[in-house]
N, C-alpha and C positions, 0 to 999 in steps of 0.2 A: 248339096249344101256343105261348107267348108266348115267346121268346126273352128270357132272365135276364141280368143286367148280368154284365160279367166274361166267360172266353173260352168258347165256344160251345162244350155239350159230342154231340160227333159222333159217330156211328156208322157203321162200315164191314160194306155188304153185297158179300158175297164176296171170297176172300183168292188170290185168282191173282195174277197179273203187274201189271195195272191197281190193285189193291185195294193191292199192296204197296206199290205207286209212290206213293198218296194217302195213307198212313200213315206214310211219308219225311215227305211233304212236312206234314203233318199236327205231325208232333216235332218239325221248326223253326217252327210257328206260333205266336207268344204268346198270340193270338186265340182260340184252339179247343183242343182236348184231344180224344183219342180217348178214348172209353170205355168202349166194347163192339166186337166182330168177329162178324158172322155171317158161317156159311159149314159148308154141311152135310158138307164132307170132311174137313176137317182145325182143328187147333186151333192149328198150328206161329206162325201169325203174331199171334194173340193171345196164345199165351207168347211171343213174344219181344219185343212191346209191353207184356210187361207187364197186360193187358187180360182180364176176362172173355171168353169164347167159348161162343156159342150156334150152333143147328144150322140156324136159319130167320132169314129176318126176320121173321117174326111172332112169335116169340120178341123179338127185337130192341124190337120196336116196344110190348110187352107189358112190356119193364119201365118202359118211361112218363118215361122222365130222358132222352132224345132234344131235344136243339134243332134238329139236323137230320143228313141220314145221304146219306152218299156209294153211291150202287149200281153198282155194280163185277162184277155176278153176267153167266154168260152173253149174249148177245144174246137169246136168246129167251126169259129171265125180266125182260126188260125191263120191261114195261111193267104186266106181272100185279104185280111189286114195288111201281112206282112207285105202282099206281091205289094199292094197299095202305098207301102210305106217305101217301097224300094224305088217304085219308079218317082216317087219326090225324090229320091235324094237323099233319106234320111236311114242314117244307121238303128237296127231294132235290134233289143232282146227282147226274144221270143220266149215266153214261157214255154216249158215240155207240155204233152207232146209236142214236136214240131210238126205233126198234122195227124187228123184223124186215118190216113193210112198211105199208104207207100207210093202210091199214084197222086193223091195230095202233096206229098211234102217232094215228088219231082218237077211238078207246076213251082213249086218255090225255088228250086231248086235252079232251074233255067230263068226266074227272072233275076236270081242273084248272079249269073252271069249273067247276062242280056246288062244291067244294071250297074254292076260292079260296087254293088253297097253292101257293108258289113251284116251278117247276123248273128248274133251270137244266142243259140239257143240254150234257156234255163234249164240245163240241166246240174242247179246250183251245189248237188253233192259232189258234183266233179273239184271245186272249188275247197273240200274240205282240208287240211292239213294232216288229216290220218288218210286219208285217200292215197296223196301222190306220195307219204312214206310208204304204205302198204302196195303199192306200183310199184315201185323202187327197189324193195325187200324184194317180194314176190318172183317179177322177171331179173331179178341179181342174182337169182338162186340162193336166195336167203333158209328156204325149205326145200333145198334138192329139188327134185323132179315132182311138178305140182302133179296129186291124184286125187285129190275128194275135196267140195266144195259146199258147203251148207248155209244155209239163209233163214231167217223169220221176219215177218214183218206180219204183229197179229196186235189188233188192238179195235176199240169199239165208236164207231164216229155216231152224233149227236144222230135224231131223226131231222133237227131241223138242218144238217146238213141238205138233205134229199129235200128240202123246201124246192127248189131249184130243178126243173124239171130235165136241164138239160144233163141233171147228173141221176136219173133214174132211165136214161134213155141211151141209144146204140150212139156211141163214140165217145162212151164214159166208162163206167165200170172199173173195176178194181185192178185189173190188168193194164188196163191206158192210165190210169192215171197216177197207180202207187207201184203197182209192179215193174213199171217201165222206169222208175229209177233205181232200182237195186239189179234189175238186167242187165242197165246199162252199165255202173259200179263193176260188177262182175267180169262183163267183158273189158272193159277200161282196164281192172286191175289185174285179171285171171287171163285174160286171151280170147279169141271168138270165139264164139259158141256157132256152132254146126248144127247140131239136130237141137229137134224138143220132143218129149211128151207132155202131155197137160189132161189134168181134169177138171171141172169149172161147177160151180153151183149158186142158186139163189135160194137157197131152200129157207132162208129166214126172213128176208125181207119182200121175198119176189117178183122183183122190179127187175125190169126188162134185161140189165146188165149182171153179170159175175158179181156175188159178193167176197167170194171164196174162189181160189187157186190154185193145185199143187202143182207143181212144175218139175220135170227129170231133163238136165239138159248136158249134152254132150262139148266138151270143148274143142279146137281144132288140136290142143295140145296131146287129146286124147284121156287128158281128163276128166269124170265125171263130175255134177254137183247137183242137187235137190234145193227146193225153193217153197215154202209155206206162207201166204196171204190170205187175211182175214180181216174185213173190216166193221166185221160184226162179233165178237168177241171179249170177255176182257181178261184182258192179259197185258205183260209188263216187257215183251220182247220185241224189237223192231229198232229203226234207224233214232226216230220219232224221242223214243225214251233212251236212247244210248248214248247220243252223242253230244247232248245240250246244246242242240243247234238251232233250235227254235224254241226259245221262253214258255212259248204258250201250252208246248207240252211238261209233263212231269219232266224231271228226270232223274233216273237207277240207274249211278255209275258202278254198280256190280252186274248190269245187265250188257252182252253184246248181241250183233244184230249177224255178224258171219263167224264163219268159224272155216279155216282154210288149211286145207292139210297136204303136206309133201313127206317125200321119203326121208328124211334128214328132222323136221318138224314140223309146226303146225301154229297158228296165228289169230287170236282172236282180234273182232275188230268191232270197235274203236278204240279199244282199249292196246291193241299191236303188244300183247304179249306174246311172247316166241316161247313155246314150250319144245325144247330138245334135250336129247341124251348129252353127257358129259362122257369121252371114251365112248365104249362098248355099245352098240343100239338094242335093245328089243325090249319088250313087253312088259319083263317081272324088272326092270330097272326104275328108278326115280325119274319122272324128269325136273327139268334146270329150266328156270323162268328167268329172262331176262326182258326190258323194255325195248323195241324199238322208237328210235326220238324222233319228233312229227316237229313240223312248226307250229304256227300259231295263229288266232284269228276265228271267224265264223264262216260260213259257207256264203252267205247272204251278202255279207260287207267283202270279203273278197274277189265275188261273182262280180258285186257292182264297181268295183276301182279296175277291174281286168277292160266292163264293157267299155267302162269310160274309155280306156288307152285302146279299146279298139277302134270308138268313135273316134279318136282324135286322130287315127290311125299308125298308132305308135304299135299296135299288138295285130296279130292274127288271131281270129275267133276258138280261144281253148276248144270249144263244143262245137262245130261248124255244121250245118244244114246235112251232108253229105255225110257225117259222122255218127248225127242221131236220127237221118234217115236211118240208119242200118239196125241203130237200136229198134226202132218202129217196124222195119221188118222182122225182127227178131219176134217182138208181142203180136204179130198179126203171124206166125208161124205157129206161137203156142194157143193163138186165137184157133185158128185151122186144128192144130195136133188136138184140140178138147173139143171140136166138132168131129172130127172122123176116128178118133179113137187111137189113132195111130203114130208112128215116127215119123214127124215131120223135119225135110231138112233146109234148113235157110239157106235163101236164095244166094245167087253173087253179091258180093261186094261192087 
């Protein structure tokens, strides 16, 4: 299907938490228009957009006025949706994961060749404006030679989150679903990661999935960095509260969620303060703050004006199937590394 002049008319699979968020963002677009909602439990979000409501997406894809469609549906209808949506025709962002594991998201993988239909997977922190300055910084040698990398993402989700069984159950857990965007950020801005170790725990909820995380992971640069995830918790450190990228959390602009250090200096982030020496380097010296300068905008409304120019086919997919497959190998490495105990090293690219 061709993309028609005028705003791009879009279709939303699945109406949870993620599905609502793109239907917000979707009503301040002039570009796009919603025009259907699948989603086989309820119909509440397509009345109140206003919007038909269907029970599948093949239903969705069946009334044939798609220019392209947001997939928002569990993790583990990932990928069965997306092949479906590719052999219409129709361009999808995929919400992350892009599939519950690395053998899933190669099945996608060959029908987007088979197909030749865009995807652009929701890996919407990619999208941020402190992200691609801190890319920028970082491989410019803005901190000399990267050597240590630190992370949190610790905070305490509702119980009625876990209403929803398919998020107490294997192809969820804290690792699929929160971990695997700040792995992915990491390697995005930091370089690939090579090994992992990992330890994993449900000790408070104990429901079939990891509530809890710690992760040691080797870069290919030869740098190290550590990683902390907890979604049972409370505490004020994480993406969530840093960035003000999502309304619906608090937000502590004296809180950062990485912290990135090189021989030369060191970088916290969101915030992209550069802490380095002035002259002389070491230890008993002051250091010197200065900002690095980001653009501007949210992760959310960026993500969605990038998919639109990929639907229209003005853009190549930022986040591409073949890209965050790698990230998804990455979480299925530290999946493995917190089952055998051991240095796990990921796979080929």
């Amino acid at each position: 299907m061709s993309p028609r002049n005028g705003p791009l008319r879009i279709g939303i699979i699945g109406a949870g938490r993620m599905g609502a968020q793109h239907a917000g963002f979707l009503d301040r677009e002039q570009d796009a228009r919603l025009v259907a909602v699948a989603d086989p439990y309820s119909s509440a979000m397509a009345e109140r957009c206003g919007v038909p409501h269907v029970r599948s997406h093949q239903e969705l894809l069946a009334r044939g006025d798609m220019d392209a469609v947001i997939i928002a549906s569990p993790n583990q209808a990932h990928v069965t949706t997306a092949v479906d949506c590719l052999a219409a025709g129709v361009p999808a962002l995929l919400e992350k994961p892009v599939a519950t594991s690395r053998a899933e998201a190669d099945v996608l993988l060959a029908a987007e060749r088979e197909h030749g239909v865009p995807v652009l997977v929701g890996h919407h922190r990619r999208h941020h404006p402190a992200v691609a300055a801190a890319r920028d910084f970082v491989r410019g040698g803005g901190l000399g030679r990267l050597v240590a990398v630190n992370g949190l993402w610790l905070t305490k989700k509702d119980d009625a989150y876990f209403d929803q069984e398919w998020r107490r159950s294997k192809g969820a857990g804290v690792m699929l679903i929160n971990l695997v965007h700040d792995l992915d950020l990491l390697r995005h801005i930091c370089g690939e990661i090579t090994t992992v170790q990992a330890r994993t725990s449900n000790a408070v909820r104990g429901h079939e999935v990891e509530e809890t995380a710690s992760v040691i992971v080797g870069f290919e640069s030869g740098a190290l960095g550590s990683f902390l995830i907890s979604d049972t918790v409370v505490a004020p450190w994480g993406w969530d509260q840093a960035t003000e990228d999502d309304p619906s959390f608090p937000y502590r602009p004296d809180g950062s969620c990485y912290s990135i250090a090189g021989t030369t200096g060191s970088l916290s982030f969101p915030q992209l303060a550069h802490y380095h020496h002035e002259g002389t380097s070491d230890w008993t010296r002051p250091l010197s703050t200065r900002f690095v300068p980001k653009g501007t905008g949210d992760s959310y409304t960026n993500q969605l004006r990038h998919f639109l120019a990929v639907a229209r086919g003005e853009a190549e997919p930022a986040v591409s199937v073949a890209d965050a497959a790698r990230t998804l190998a990455l979480i299925e490495t530290a999946q493995r590394a917190a089952e055998s105990g051991a240095t796990e090293t990921v796979g080929p690219r």
